[in-house]
C-alpha positions in Angstrom: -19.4 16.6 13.8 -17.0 19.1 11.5 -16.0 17.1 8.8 -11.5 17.6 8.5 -9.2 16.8 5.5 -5.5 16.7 5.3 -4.3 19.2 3.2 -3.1 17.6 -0.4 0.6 19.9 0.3 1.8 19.2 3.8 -0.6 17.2 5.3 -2.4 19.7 8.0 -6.1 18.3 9.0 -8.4 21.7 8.7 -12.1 21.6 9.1 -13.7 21.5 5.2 -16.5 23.8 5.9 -15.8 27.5 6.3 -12.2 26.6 5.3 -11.5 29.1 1.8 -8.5 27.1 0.9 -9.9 24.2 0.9 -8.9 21.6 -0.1 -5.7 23.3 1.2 -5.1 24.6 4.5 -3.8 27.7 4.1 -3.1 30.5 1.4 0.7 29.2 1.5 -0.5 25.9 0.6 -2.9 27.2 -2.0 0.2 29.3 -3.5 2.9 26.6 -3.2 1.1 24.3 -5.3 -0.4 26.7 -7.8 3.3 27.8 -8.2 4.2 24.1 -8.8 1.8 24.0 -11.8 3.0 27.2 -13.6 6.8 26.6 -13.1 5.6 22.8 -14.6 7.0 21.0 -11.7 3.2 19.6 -11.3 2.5 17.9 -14.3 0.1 15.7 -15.7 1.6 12.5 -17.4 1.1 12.2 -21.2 1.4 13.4 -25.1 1.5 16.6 -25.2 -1.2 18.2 -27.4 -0.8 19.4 -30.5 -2.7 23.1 -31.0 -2.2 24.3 -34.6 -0.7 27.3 -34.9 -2.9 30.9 -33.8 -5.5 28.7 -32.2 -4.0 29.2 -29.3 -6.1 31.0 -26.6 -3.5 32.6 -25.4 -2.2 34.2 -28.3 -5.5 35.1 -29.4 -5.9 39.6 -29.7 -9.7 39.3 -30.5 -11.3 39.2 -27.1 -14.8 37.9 -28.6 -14.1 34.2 -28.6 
């Protein structure tokens, strides 16, 4: 029996196996939400970390570490 899941964004059931959204149930679903982490509307609740100045990963220019 095919195993379905309700997709986390809307709700949809989808099959899990064979499914390459998964857990969502489509590419629009997969890109809605990703879009709600970078724009920061999707947030995880808490301190926000302190990262000492240049030790940033994203501000690194040395691609070695």
């Amino acid at each position: 029996m095919a195993q379905e899941v309700a997709c986390p964004r809307c709700g949809t059931r989808r099959e899990w196996r064979d499914n390459p959204y998964r857990p969502f149930c489509s590419e629009r679903c997969k890109l809605i939400d990703l879009g709600g982490w970078l724009s920061g509307d999707n947030a995880i609740p808490g301190e926000a970390a302190d990262v000492p100045e240049g030790d940033s990963p994203l501000q690194r220019t040395d691609r070695n570490h």
